[in-house]
C-alpha positions as CSV (number, residue, x, y, z in Angstrom):
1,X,1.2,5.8,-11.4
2,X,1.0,2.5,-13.0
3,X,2.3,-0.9,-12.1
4,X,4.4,-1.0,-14.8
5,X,6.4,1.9,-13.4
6,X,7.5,0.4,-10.6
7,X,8.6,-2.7,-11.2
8,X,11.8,-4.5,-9.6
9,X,14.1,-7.1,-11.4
10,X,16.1,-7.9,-8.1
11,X,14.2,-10.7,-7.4
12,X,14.9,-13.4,-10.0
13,X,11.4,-15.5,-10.2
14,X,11.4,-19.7,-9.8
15,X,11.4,-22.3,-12.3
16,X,9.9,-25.0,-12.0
17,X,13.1,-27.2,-11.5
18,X,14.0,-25.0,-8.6
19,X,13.4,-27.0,-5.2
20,X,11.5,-25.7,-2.2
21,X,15.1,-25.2,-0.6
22,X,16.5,-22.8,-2.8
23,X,12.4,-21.3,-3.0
24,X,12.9,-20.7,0.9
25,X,16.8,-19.0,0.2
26,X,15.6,-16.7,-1.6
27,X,12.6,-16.0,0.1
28,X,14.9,-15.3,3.1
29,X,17.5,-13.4,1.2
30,X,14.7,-10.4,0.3
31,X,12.6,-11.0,3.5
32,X,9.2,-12.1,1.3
33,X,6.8,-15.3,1.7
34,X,5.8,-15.5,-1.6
35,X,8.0,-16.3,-5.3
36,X,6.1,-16.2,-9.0
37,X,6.8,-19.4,-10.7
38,X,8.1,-18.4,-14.2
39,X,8.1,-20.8,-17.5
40,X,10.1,-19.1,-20.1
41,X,7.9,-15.7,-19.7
42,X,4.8,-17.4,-18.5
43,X,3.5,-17.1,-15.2
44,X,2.9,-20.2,-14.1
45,X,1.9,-18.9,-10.1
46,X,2.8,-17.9,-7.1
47,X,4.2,-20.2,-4.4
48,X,3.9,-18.8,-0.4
49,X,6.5,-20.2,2.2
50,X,3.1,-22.2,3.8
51,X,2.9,-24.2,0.5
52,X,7.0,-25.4,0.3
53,X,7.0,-26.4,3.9
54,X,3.8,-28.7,3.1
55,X,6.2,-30.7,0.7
56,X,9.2,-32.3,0.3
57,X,11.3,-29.0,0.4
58,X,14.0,-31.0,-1.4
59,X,11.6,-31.9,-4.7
60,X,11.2,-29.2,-7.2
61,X,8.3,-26.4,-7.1
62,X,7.0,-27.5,-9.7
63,X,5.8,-30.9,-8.6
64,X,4.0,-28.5,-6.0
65,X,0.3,-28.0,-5.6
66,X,-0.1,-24.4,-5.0
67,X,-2.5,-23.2,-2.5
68,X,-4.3,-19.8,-4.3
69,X,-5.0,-19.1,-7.6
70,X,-2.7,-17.0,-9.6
71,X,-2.6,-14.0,-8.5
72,X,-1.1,-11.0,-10.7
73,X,-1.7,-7.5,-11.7
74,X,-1.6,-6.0,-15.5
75,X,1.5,-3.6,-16.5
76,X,-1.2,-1.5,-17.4
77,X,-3.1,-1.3,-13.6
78,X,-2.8,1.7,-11.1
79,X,-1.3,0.9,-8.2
80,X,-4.3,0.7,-6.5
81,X,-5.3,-2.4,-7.8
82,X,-1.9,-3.6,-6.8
83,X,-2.8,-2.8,-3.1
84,X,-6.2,-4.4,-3.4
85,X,-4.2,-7.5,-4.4
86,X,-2.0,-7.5,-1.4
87,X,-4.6,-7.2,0.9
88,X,-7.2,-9.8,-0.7
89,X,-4.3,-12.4,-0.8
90,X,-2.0,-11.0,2.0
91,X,0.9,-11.1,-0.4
92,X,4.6,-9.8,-0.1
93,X,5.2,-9.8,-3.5
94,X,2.6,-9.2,-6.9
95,X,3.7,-11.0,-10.2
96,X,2.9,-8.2,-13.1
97,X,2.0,-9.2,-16.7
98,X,1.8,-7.7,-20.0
99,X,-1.2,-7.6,-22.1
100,X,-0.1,-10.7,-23.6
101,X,0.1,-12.5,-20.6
102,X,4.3,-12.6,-20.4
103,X,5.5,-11.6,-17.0
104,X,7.1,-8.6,-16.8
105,X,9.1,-8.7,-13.4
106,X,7.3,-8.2,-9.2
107,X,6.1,-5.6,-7.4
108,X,6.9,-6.4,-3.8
109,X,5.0,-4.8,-0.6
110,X,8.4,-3.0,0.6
111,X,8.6,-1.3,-2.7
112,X,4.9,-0.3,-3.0
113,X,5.0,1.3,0.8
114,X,8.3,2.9,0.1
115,X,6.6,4.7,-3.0
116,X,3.7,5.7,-1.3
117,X,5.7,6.8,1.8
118,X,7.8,9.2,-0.8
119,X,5.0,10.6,-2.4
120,X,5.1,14.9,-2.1
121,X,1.6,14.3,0.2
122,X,3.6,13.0,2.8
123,X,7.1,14.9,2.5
124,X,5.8,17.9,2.3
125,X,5.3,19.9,5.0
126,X,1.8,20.5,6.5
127,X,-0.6,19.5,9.3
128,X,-3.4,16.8,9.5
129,X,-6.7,17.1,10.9
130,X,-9.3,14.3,11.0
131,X,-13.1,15.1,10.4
132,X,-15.9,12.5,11.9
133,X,-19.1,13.0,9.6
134,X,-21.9,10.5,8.6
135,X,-21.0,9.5,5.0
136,X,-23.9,11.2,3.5
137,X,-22.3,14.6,5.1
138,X,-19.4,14.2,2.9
139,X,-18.5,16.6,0.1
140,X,-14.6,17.3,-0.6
141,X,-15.7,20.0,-2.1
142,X,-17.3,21.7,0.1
143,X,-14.3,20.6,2.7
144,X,-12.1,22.2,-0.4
145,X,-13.7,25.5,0.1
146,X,-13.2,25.8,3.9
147,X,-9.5,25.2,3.8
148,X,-9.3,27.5,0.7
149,X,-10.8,30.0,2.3
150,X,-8.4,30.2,4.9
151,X,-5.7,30.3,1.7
152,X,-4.8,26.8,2.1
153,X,-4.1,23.8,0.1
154,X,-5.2,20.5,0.5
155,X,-2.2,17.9,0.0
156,X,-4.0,15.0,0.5
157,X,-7.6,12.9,2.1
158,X,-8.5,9.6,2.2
159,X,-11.7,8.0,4.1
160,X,-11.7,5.3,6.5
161,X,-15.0,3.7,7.1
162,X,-16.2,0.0,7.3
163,X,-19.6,-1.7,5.7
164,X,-21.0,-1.6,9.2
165,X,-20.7,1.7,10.3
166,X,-22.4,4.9,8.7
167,X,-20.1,7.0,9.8
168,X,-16.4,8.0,8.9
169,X,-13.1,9.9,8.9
170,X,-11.9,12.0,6.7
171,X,-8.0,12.6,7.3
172,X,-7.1,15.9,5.1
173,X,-3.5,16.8,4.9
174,X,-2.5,20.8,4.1
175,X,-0.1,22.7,3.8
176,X,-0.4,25.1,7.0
177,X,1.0,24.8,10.4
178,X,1.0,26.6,13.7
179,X,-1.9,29.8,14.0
180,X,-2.8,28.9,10.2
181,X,-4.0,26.1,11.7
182,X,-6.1,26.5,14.2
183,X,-7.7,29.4,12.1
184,X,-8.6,26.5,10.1
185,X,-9.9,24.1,13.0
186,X,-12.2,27.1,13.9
187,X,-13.6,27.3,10.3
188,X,-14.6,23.7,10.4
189,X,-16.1,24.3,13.5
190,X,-18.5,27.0,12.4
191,X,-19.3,24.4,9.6
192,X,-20.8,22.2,12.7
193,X,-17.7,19.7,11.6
194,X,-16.5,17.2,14.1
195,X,-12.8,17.5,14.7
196,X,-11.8,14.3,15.5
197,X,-7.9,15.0,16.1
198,X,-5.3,17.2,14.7
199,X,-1.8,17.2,14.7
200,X,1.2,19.4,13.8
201,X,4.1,18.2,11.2
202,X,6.6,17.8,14.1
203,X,4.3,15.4,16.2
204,X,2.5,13.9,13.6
205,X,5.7,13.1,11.7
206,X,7.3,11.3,14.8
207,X,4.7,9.0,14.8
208,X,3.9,8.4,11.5
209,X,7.9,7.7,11.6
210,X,7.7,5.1,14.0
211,X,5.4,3.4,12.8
212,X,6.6,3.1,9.2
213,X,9.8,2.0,11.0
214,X,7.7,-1.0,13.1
215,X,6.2,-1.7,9.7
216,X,9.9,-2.2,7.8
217,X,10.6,-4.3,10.3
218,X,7.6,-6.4,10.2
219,X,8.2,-6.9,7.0
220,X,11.7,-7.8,7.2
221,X,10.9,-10.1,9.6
């Protein structure tokens, strides 16, 4: 999945005539804290809420002096660049180009966790369990082969770790519930694996729920 392919046209970018008041309507009309600046199709920037109410909200954006760099992701770029963005610059909303440098249209952060949130590894039905290894323990395929063995699927993994810390989890998602399960668990085990935690769809899902709920409203906030 590429930026290009999920891009939204609902929110209509600034020009630089526009004034910090009508920056801050619209901000509040689609619950975001940043706007692209637009010239004809150049991106000019990206204003944030923080640099309007430093000014005269009543003089025009463009007048503004803009407090990062311009921030933006290629049409081109996985969506994973587009997350890196959002978390190096704590944006709501990513400005995407073309490869000539014309803006195409926004990516916004409700958008990007709506997609991600819709994607089959998290709709489809299945269990989680979380492995605790040292990182230099870690081999997907060798975590592959237990679950197959048990004739299981992985839906989906992903490691969380930090710089300081040698070791990590590794959340795996299948497609097994119930006995199938625990048959699983116990393979792991035999493996000398750490099982951190595990959860069932049902239990998992509530939570998962609620917090994807606490985050929509974060965000609409």
């Amino acid at each position: 999945m590429i930026a290009g392919n999920l891009l939204s046209h609902n929110i209509i970018p600034l020009r630089t005539s526009d004034t910090g008041a009508e920056a801050l309507g619209i901000m509040n009309d689609f619950y975001v804290r940043h706007l692209p600046i637009v010239n004809d199709k150049q991106l000019l920037g990206l204003i944030s809420e923080d640099d309007i109410l430093e000014h005269d909200i009543e003089e025009a954006v463009g007048s503004y002096q803009l407090s990062m760099t311009k921030p933006y992701v290629k049409d081109t770029d996985h969506l994973y660049d587009v997350l890196k963005i959002i978390s190096e610059y704590k944006l709501t909303v990513v400005p995407v180009i073309d490869s000539e440098s014309n803006y195409k249209g926004l990516i916004s952060q409700d958008d990007l966790v709506r997609y991600f949130a819709n994607t089959g590894s998290f709709t489809e039905p299945g269990s989680i369990i979380v492995l605790e290894m040292h990182r230099r323990d870690y081999s997907l395929a060798e975590i592959s082969r237990i679950v197959e063995e048990e004739s299981a699927a992985i839906l989906s993994t992903f490691i969380t770790s930090s710089l300081e810390n040698e070791r990590i989890d590794v959340t795996v998602k299948i497609n097994k519930q119930d006995f199938k399960l625990q048959r699983i668990i116990a393979s792991f085990e035999r493996y000398e694996y750490n099982i951190k935690a595990s959860f069932q769809e049902a239990d998992y899902f509530d939570g998962l729920q609620e917090r994807y709920d606490s985050l929509m409203n974060y965000l609409n906030v």
